[in-house]
C-alpha positions as CSV (number, residue, x, y, z in Angstrom):
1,X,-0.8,-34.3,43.0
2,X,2.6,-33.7,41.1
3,X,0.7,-34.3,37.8
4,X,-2.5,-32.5,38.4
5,X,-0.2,-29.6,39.1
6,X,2.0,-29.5,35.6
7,X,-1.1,-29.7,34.2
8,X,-2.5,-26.7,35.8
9,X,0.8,-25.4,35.3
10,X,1.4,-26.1,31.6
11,X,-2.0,-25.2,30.9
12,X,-1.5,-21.5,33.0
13,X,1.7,-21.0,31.2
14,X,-0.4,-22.2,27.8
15,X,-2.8,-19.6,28.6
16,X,0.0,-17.0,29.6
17,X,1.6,-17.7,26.3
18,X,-1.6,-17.4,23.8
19,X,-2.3,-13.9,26.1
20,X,1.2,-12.6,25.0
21,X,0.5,-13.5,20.8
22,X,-2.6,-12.2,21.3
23,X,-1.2,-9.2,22.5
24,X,1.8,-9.2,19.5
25,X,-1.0,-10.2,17.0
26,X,-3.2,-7.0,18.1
27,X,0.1,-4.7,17.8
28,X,1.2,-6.0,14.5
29,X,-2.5,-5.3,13.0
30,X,-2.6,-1.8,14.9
31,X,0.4,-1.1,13.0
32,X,-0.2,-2.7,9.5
33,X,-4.3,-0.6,10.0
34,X,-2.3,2.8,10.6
35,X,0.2,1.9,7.4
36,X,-3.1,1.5,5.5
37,X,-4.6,4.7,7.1
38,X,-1.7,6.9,6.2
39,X,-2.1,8.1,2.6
40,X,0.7,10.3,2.4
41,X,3.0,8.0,0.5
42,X,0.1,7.2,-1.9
43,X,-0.6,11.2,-2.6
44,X,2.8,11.3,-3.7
45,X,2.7,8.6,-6.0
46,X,-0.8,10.1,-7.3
47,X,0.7,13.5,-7.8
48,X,3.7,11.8,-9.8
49,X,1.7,9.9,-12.0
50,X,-0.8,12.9,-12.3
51,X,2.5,15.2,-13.3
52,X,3.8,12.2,-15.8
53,X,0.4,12.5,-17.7
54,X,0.2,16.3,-17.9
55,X,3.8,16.4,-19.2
56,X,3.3,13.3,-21.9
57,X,-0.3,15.3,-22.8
58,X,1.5,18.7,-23.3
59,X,4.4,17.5,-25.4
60,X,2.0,15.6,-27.7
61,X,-0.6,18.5,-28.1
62,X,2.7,21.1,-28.8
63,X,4.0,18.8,-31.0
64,X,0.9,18.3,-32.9
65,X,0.1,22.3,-33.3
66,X,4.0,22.4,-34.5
67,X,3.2,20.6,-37.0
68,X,0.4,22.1,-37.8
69,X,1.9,25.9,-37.5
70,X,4.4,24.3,-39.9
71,X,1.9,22.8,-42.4
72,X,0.1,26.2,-42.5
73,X,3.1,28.4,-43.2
74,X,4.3,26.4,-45.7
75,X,0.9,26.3,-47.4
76,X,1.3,30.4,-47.0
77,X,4.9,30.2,-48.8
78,X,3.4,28.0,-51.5
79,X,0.2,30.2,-52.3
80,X,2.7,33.5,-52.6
81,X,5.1,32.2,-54.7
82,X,4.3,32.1,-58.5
């Protein structure tokens, strides 16, 4: 009778243990399905990237119609002067 119960009692305590990871597993995904859910970490990132490319487009177009300004007064000077 000893036997049958440790093996009743290993196999409640078996069961008590696989309850209590299956309650850790569900918390872990709960938390690692609201990190995935919360985008406000990945707006930031989006706005950064989205400021880097207006910034590297505007100093390329400026520098571009600089030279261009540049080309066209010097075409100016040339055409005036005899």
């Amino acid at each position: 009778m000893s036997r049958t119960t440790r093996v009743v009692g290993s196999r409640f305590s078996l069961d008590m243990l696989n309850v209590e990871i299956e309650k850790r597993n569900f918390h872990v995904n709960k938390q690692v399905i609201a990190f995935l859910k919360e985008e406000e970490g990945l707006t930031m990132v989006e706005y950064a990237i989205a400021g880097s490319l207006v910034t590297a487009t505007a100093a390329v177009t400026f520098t571009a119609l600089g030279d261009a300004i540049v080309a066209k007064i010097l075409a100016l000077i040339a055409a005036m002067t005899p």
